[in-house]
C-alpha positions as CSV (number, residue, x, y, z in Angstrom):
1,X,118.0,82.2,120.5
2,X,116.5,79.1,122.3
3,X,112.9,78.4,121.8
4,X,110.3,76.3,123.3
5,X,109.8,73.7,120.5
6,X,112.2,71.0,122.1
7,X,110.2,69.1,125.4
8,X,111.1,65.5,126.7
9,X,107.4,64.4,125.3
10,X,106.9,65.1,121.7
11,X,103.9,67.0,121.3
12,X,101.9,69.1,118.1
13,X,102.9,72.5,117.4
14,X,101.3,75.5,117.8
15,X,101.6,77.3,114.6
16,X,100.8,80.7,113.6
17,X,100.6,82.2,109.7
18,X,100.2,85.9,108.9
19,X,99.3,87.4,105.8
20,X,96.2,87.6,104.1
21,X,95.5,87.2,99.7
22,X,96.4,84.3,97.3
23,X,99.4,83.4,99.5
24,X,98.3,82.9,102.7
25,X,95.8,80.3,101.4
26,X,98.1,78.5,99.9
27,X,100.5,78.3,102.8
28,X,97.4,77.0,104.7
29,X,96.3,74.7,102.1
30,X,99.7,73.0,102.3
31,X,100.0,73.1,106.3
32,X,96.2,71.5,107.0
33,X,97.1,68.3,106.0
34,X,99.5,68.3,108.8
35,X,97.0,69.4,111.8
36,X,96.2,66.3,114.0
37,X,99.0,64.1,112.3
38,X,99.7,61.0,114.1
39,X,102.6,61.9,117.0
40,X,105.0,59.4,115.2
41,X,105.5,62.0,112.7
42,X,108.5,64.2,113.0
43,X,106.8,67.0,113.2
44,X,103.2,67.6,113.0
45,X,100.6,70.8,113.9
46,X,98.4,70.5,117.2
47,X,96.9,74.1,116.3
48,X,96.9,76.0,113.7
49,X,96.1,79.7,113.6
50,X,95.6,82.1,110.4
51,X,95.7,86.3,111.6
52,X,94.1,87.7,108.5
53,X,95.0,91.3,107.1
54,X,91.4,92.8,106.7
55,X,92.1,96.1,104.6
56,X,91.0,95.2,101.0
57,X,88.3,97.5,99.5
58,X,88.5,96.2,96.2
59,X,85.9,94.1,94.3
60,X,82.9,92.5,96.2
61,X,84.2,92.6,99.7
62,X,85.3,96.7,99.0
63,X,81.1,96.6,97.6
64,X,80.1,94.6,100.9
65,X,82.2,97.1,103.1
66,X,80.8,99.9,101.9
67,X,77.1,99.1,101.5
68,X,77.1,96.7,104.6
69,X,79.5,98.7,106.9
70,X,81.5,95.4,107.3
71,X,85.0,94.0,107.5
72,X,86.1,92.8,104.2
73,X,85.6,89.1,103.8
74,X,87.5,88.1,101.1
75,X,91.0,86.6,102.3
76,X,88.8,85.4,105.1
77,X,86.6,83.7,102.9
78,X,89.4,82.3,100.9
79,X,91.2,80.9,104.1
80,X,88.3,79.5,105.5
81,X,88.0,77.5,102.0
82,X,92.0,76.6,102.4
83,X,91.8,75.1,105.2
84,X,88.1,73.5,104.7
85,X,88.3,69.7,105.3
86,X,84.2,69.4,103.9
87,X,83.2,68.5,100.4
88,X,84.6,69.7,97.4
89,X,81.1,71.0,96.7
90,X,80.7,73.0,99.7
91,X,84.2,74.7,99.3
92,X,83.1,75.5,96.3
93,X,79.7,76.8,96.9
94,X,81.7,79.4,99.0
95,X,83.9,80.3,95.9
96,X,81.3,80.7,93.6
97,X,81.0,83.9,91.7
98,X,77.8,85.5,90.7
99,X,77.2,86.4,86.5
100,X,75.5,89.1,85.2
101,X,75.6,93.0,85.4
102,X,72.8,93.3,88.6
103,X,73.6,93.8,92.3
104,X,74.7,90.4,92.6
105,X,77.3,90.4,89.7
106,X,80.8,89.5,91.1
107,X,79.8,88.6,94.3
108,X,81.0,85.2,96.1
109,X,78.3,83.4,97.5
110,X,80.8,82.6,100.7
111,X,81.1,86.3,100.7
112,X,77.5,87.1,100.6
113,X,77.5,84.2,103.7
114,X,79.6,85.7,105.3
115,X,77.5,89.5,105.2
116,X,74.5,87.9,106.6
117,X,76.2,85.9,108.8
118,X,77.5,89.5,111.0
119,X,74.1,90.7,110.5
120,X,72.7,87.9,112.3
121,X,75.4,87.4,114.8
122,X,76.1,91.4,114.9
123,X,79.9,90.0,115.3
124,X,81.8,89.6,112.4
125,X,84.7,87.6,114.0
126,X,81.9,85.4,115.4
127,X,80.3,85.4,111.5
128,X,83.9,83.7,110.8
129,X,84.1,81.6,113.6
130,X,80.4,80.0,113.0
131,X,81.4,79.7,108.4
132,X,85.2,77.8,109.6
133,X,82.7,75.3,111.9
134,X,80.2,74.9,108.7
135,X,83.6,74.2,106.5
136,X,85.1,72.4,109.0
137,X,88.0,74.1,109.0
138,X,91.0,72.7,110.4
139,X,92.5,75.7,111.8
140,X,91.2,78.8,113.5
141,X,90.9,82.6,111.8
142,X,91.2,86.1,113.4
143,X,90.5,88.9,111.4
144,X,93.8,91.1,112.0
145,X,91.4,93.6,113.9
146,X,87.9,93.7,113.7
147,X,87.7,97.4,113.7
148,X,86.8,99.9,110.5
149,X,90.3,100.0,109.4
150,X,91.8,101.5,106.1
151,X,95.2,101.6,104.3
152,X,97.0,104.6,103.8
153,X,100.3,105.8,102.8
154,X,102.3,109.2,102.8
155,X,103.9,109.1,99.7
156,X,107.7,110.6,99.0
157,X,106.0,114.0,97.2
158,X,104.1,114.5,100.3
159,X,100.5,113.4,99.4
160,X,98.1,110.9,100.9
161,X,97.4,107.8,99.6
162,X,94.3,106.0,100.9
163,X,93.0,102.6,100.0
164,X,94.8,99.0,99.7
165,X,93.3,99.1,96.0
166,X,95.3,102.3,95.1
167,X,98.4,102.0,97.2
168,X,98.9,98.3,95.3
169,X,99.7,100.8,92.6
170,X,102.4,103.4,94.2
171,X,104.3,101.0,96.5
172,X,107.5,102.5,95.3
173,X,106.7,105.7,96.0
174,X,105.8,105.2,99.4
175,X,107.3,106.7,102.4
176,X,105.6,105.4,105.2
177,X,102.5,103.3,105.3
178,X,100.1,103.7,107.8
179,X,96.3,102.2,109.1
180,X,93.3,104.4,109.8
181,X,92.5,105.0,112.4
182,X,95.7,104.7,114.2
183,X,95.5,102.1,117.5
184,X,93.3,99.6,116.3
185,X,93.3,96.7,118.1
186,X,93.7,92.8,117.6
187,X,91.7,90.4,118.7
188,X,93.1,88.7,122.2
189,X,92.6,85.6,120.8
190,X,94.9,86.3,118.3
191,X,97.2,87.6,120.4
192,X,97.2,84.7,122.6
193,X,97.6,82.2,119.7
194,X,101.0,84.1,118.7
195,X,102.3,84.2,122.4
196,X,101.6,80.3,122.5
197,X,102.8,79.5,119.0
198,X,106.3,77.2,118.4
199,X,106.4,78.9,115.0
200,X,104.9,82.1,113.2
201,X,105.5,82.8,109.5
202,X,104.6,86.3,108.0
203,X,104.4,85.6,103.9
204,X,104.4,84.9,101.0
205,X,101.9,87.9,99.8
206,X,101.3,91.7,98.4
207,X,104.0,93.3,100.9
208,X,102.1,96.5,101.0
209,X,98.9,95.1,101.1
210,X,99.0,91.6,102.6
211,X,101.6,91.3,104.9
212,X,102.5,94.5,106.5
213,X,99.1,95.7,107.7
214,X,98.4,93.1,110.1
215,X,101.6,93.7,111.7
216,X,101.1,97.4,111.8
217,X,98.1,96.3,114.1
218,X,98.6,97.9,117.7
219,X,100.7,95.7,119.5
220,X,100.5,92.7,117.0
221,X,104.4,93.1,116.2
222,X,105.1,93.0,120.1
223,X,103.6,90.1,120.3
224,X,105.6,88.6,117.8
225,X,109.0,89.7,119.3
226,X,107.4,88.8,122.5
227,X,107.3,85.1,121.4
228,X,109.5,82.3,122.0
229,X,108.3,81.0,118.4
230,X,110.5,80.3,115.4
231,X,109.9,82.9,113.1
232,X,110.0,82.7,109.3
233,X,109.6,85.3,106.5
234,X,108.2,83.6,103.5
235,X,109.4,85.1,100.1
236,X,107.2,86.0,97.2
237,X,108.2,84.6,94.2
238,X,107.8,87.6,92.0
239,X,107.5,91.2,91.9
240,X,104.7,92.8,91.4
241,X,103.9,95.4,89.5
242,X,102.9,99.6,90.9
243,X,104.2,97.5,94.3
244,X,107.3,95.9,94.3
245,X,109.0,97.1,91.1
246,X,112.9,95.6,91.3
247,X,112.2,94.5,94.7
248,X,114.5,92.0,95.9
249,X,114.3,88.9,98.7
250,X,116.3,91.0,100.8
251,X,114.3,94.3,100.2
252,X,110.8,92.4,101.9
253,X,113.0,91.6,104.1
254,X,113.8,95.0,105.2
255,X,110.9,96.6,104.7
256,X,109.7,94.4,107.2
257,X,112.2,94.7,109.7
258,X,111.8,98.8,108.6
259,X,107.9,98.8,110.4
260,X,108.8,96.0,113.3
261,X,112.5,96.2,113.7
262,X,111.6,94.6,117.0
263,X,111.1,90.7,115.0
264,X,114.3,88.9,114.9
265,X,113.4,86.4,112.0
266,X,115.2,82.7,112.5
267,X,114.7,81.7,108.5
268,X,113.8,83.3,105.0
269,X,112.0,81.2,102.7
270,X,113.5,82.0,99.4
271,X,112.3,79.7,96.1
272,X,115.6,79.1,94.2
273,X,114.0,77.3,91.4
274,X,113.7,79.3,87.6
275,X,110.7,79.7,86.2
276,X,109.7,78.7,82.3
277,X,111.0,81.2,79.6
278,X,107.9,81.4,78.4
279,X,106.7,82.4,81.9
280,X,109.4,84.7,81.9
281,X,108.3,86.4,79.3
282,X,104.5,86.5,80.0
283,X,105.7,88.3,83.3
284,X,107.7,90.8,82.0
285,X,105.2,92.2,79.9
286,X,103.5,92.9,82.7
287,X,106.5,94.5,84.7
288,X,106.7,91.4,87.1
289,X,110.3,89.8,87.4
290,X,111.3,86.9,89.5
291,X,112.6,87.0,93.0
292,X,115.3,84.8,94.6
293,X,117.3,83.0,91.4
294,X,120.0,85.9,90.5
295,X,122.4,86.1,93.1
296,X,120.7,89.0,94.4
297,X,120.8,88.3,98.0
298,X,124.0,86.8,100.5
299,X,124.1,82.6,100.2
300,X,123.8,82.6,104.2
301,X,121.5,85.3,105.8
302,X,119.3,88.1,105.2
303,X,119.1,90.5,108.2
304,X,120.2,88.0,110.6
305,X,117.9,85.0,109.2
306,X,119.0,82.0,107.8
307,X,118.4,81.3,104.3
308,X,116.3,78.4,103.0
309,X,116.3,77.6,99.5
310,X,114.5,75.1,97.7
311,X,112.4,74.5,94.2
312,X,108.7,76.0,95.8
313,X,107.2,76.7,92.3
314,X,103.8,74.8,91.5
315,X,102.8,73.4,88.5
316,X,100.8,75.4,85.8
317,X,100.6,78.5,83.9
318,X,100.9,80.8,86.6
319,X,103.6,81.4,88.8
320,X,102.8,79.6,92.3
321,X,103.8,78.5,95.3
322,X,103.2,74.6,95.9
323,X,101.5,74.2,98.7
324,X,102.4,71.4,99.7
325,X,106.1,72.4,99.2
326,X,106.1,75.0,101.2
327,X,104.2,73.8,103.8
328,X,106.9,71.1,104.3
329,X,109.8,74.0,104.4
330,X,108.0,75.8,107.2
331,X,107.7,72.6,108.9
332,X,111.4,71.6,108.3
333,X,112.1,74.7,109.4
334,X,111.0,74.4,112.9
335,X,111.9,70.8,113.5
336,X,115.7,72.1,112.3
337,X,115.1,74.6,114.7
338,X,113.8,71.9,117.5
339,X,116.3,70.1,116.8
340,X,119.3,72.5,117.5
341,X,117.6,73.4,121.0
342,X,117.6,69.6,121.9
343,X,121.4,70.0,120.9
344,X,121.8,72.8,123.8
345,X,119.3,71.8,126.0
């Protein structure tokens, strides 16, 4: 496949990250420090574009949905933070959960911004776009879809479940997944920022929940195929539990593939570095096991994509993706990718 990344002048590129929770923020995390790098740099980011899965109904932005009648906020919120070149303060002030047992009680002040900001603006992707200027966010963020939509999956007995909070819990008992009401629609920006982008990445994140509603977006996975981009899967790094139980890199993979057959990936980001026995164990109690370090998937491809490995795990206590790692992966990614169009070109 030949894509648009190699020109005569070396420019920026356009890049593109899908997903929503914990990992999509950390992808952007690592990648913002690359946005507006000098041009002498092998490979740097000109624009940078998050498409955010907007289906949560869980915890204060499932209370601010419901009482508010508004998107959910929180993987918004928490990209806008990622990607947040302000004070340390500022970011966060948007973090910042309220105490207590009252109507305020486990609430995020950014949030709770980000509520009043729609009721001001009467827009919520404008409430976004106004809280990213206030951060000074080095990238833009479109909501996946800013209509009403919810989760819902036909399970393998036959019933309904509805709601990204319960189906987090039955993932392997799903038969097909679906969003309610069916042919919502993205935003054009969004879609225009995926038909200009050198490279898109879908992961790492809840498969269920994270990464595979924004894609079931109307027309959102065309758009991808459409493309010229390099396109990379990122891998989680463990199972998780009611979800992804015994999961391997190559099951994502498929499942993927299963609701947009029409993506050709060109890489799969696969960690290949073992975690701490100790970690190990903490996991396993509860059901989690590690993805990627047990020969459970070929040494070369994964549904046509090229494998890269490499030691992605963060520091700490819990199991992570650096950010920083992985951001440089991506990037290698597309300049091995630029690089092999120069070759033909």
């Amino acid at each position: 496949m030949k894509h648009h990344l190699f020109s005569e002048k070396p420019r920026g590129l356009n890049f593109v990250a899908i997903g929503g929770g914990n990992g999509l923020s950390t992808l952007l995390s690592g990648l913002k420090r690359f946005v507006g790098a000098h041009e002498s740099e092998p490979v740097w980011i000109e624009n940078l574009a998050a498409i955010v899965a907007v289906t949560d109904d869980g915890g204060s932005s499932g209370r601010l949905r419901d009482e508010l009648q508004m998107l959910p906020p929180g993987d918004i919120r928490n990209c806008m933070v990622a990607l947040s070149e302000d004070s340390a303060t500022l970011s966060k002030l948007f973090q910042h959960r309220f105490r207590g047992e009252g109507d305020l009680g486990g609430h995020s002040f950014g949030n709770i911004f980000l509520a009043a900001l729609t009721e001001i603006t009467g827009d919520f992707a404008e409430a976004v776009k106004l809280s990213s200027e206030i951060l000074a966010s080095k990238g833009h963020i479109y909501p996946a879809t800013v209509s009403d939509v919810r989760l819902a999956a036909e399970l393998v007995n036959g019933k309904t479940v509805r709601g990204e909070t319960k189906i987090g819990h039955v993932g392997t008992m799903i038969k097909r997944l679906f969003l309610e009401p069916a042919g919502c629609k993205p935003m054009p920006e969004a879609i225009a920022a995926i038909a200009a982008a050198d490279v898109i990445t879908i992961g790492p994140g809840s498969l269920f929940t994270s990464l595979l509603p924004p894609i079931l977006v109307d027309g959102v996975s065309d758009a991808i195929a459409g493309s010229s981009a390099v396109k990379i899967f990122i891998c989680n790094l463990m199972t998780q539990p009611g979800e992804t139980d015994g999961f391997t890199a190559r099951r994502h993979l498929e499942l993927v593939r299963e609701y947009a057959p029409q993506i050709d990936f060109d890489f799969v980001v696969v960690n290949d570095h073992p975690i701490s026995e100790e970690q190990m164990r903490k996991y396993a109690e509860e059901g989690s096991e590690q993805i990627g370090v047990h020969g459970s998937i070929s040494p070369a491809t994964i549904e046509g994509a090229e494998i890269v490995y490499g030691n992605l795990l963060d520091e700490g206590d819990m199991v992570r993706h650096n950010p920083e790692r992985l951001a440089q992966v991506a990037l290698l990614c597309a300049l091995q990718s630029k690089e092999k169009v120069g070759a033909v070109s």
